[in-house]
C-alpha positions in Angstrom: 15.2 114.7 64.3 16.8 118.2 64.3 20.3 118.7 62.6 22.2 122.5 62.7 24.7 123.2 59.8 26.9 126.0 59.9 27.3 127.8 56.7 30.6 128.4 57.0 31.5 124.6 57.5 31.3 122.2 54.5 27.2 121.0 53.5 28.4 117.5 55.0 29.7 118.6 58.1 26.9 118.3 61.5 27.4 121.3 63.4 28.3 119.9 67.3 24.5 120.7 68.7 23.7 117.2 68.1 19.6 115.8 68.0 17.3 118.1 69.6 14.0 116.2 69.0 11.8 114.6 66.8 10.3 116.0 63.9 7.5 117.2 62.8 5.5 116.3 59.5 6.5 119.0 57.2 9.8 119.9 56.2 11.7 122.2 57.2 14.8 124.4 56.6 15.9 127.9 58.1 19.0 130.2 58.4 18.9 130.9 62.1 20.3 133.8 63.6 23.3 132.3 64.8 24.4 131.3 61.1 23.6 127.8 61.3 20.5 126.1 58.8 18.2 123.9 60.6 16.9 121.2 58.9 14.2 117.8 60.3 13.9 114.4 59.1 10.7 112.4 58.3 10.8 110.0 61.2 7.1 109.5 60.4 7.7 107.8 57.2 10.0 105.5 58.9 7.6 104.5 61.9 5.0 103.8 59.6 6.9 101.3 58.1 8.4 99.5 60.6 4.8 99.2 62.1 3.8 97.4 58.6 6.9 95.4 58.9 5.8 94.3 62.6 2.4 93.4 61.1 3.0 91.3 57.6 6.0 89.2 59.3 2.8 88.0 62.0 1.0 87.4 58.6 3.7 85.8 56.7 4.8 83.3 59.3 0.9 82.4 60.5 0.6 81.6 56.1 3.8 79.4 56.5 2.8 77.3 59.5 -0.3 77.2 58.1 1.0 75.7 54.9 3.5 73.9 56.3 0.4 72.0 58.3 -1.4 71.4 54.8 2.0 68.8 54.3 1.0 67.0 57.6 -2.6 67.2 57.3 -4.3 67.6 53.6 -7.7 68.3 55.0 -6.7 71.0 56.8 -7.3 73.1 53.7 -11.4 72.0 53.8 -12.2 71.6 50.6 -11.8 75.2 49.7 -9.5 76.3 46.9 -8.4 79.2 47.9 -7.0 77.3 51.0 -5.0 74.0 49.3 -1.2 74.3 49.5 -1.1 75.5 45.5 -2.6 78.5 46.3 -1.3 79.5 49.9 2.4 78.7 49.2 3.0 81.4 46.7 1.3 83.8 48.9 3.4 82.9 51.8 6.6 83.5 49.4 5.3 87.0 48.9 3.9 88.1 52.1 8.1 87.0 53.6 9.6 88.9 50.5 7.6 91.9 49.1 5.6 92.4 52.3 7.8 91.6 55.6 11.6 92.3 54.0 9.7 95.0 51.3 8.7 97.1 54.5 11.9 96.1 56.3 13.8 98.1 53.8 11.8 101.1 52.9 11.8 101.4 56.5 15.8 101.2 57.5 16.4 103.5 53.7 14.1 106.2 54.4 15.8 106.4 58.3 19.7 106.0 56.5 19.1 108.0 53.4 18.0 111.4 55.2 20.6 110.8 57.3 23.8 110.3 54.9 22.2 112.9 52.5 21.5 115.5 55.4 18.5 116.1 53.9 14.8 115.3 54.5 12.8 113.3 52.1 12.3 115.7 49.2 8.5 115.0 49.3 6.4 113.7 52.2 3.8 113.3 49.9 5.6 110.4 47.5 6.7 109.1 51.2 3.2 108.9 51.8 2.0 107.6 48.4 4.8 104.8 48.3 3.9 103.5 51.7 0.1 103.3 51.3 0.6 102.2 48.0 3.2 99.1 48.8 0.1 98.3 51.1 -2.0 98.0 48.8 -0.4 96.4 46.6 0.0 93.7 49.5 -3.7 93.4 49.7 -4.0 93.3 46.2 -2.1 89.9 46.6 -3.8 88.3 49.6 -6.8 88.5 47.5 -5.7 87.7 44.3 -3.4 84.7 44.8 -5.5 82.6 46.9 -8.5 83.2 44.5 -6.2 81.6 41.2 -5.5 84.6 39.4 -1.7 84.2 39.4 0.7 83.8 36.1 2.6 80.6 37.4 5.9 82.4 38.4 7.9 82.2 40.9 7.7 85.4 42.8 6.3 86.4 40.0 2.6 85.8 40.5 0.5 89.0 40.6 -1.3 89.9 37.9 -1.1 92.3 34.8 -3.1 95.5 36.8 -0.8 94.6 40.0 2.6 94.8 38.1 1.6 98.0 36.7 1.0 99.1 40.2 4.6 97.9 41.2 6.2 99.8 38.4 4.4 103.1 39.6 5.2 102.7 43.5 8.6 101.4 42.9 10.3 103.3 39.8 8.6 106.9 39.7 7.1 107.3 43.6 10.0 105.9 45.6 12.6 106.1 43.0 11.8 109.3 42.3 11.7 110.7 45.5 15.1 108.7 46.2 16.6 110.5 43.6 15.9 114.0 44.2 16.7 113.6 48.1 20.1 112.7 46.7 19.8 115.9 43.9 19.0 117.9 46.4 21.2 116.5 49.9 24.1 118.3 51.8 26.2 116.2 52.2 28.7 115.9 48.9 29.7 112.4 49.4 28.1 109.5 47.9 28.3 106.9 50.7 29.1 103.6 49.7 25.6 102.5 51.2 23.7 104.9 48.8 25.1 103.3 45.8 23.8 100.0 47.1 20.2 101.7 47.3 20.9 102.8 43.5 21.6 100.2 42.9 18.2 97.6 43.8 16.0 100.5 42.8 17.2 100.7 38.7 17.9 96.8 38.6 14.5 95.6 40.2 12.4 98.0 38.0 14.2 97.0 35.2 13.7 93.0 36.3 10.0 93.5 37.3 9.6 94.8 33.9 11.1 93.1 31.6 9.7 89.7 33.5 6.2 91.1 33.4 5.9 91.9 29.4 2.6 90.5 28.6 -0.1 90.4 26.5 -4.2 90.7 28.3 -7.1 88.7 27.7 -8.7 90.0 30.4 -9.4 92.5 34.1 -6.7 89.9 36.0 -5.6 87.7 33.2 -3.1 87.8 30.5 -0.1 85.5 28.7 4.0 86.4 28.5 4.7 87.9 25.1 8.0 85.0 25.6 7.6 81.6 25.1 9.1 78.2 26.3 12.7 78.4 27.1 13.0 82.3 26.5 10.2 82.5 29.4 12.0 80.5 31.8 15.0 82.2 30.8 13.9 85.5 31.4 11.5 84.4 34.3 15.2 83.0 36.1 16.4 85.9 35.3 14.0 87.6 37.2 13.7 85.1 40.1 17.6 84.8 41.1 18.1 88.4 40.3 15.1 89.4 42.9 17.3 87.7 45.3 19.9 89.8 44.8 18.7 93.2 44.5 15.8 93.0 46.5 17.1 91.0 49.4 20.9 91.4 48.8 22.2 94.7 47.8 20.0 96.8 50.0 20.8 95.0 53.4 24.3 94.9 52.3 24.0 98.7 51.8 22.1 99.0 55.1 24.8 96.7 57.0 27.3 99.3 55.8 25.4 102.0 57.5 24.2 100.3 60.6 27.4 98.3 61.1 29.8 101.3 61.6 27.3 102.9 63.8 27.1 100.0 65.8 31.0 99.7 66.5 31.3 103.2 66.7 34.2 102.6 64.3 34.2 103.5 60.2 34.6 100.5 57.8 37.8 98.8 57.7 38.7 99.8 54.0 36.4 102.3 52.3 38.2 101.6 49.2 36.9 97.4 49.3 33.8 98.7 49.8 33.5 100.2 46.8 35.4 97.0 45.4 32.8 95.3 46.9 30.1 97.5 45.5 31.7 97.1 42.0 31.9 93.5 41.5 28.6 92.2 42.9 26.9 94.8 40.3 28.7 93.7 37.4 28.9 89.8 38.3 25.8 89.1 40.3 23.3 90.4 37.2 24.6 87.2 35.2 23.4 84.7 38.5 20.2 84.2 36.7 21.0 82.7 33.6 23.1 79.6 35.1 
């Protein structure tokens, strides 16, 4: 995707050329002749996630009819451990949220991002890095979970070397590159779906964290540094709050992109989406400890 900015218009301001094609893989940006900057967006990035999307929600669902059978029919799981219901359930959980929804919205950010920042993605490289990463981090927990290395919580179950993995991909590769796309966009506005993106990246690294503070005993194995009701605490903490910044804000943040679009009308009342944007932040935070 081509975009054409005069100079002597405001950085948010699309100059009336319109699209002009589809972009390649490196960035670019040039002063033409004409006095307009021409910029491209990493559609790649985007395709490549919607393609993972595509192919862990055929994973996900064949792992939940699969354990939904194991309810009917016990035996279906053989006698093989890493087939009962204990050990496909959690990776069923994980292959809907962190692998289907995960991709779903890197996927619908990276398109919306470039796009309200007028910007491209300030490094294809961390674009790259976060995707094959989030992969294999996905692998990681088809093959750990059903073999028993999990630490017993609710979405929660990947082990020590995984988490650490998380942290990486999520905080410094995507958040990072988030954050100097937005250092470094056009446009001057902050639109209110940005601050939604803020917004789940800063609260679930700081949930995934502080959930995942423990102590190894070994490659794949390890014990919370909390105990008995402070772990639950904290792990509900985690578990209600990973509900609402990893499958709440974001979509909330996308619907106010892709909704407006749609209707080819702006939102009804900028200023209650901000009021909106506000009080779910401040409120929803304290939904894990009832």
């Amino acid at each position: 995707m081509i975009q054409r900015m005069s100079h002597a218009h405001d950085a948010g301001s699309v100059a009336p050329f319109g699209d002009a094609g589809v972009a390649p893989e490196k960035p670019q940006s040039s002063a033409s002749r004409t006095g307009y900057e021409e910029f491209t967006y990493d559609d790649g990035i985007v395709r490549l996630f919607v393609w993972a999307t595509i192919l862990w929600a055929l994973v996900g669902t064949l792992a939940g009819v699969y354990v939904a059978l194991m309810l009917v029919v016990p035996a279906a799981s053989f006698g093989m451990d890493f087939l009962t219901f204990g050990r496909l359930r959690p990776l069923h959980t994980n292959a809907a949220i962190f692998a289907f929804a995960g991709n779903a919205i890197f996927a619908a950010v990276y398109y919306s991002t470039q796009r309200l920042c007028k910007a491209r993605m300030w490094s294809d490289l961390l674009s790259r890095l976060h995707f094959w990463g989030w992969q294999g981090i996905i692998v990681a927990a088809a093959l750990t979970i059903p073999l028993g290395f999990s630490q017993g919580k609710e979405y929660a179950e990947l082990p020590w070397p995984v988490d650490i993995a998380i942290a990486v991909v999520w905080l410094v590769i995507f958040g990072g590159n988030f954050l100097m796309t937005l250092l470094n966009r056009r446009e001057r506005h902050m639109y209110v779906a940005l601050w939604f993106y803020i917004a789940t990246i800063v609260t679930v690294a700081v949930l995934h964290v502080f959930n995942n503070l423990v102590v190894p005993t070994g490659i794949l194995t390890s014990y919370p540094i909390y105990a008995g009701v402070q772990d639950a605490f904290m792990q509900w903490w985690y578990g209600h709050n990973a509900v609402a910044f990893f499958l709440t804000t974001p979509f909330l943040g996308l619907m106010y992109y892709f909704l407006p679009k749609a209707a080819e009308k702006p939102v009804f009342s900028y200023r209650l989406s901000i009021i909106h944007f506000w009080s779910l932040v401040f409120i929803y935070i304290w939904a894990g400890p009832h």
